[in-house]
N, C-alpha and C positions, 0 to 999 in steps of 0.2 A: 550506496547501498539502497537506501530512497528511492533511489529511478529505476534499480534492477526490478525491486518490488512492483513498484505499481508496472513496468512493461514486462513483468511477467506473470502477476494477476489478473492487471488492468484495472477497472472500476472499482471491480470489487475489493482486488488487491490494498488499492486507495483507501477505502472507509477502512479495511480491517486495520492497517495502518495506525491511520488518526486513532483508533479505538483506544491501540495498543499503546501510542504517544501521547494519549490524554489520560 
């Protein structure tokens, strides 16, 4: 689910991410 995110955010996808996981 991790990789769908970021390749289908991208960079962005990535920080919003971590945001949500920290």
């Amino acid at each position: 689910m991790v990789k769908v995110g970021i390749n289908g955010f991208g960079r962005i996808g990535r920080l919003a991410f971590n945001r949500l996981q920290n």
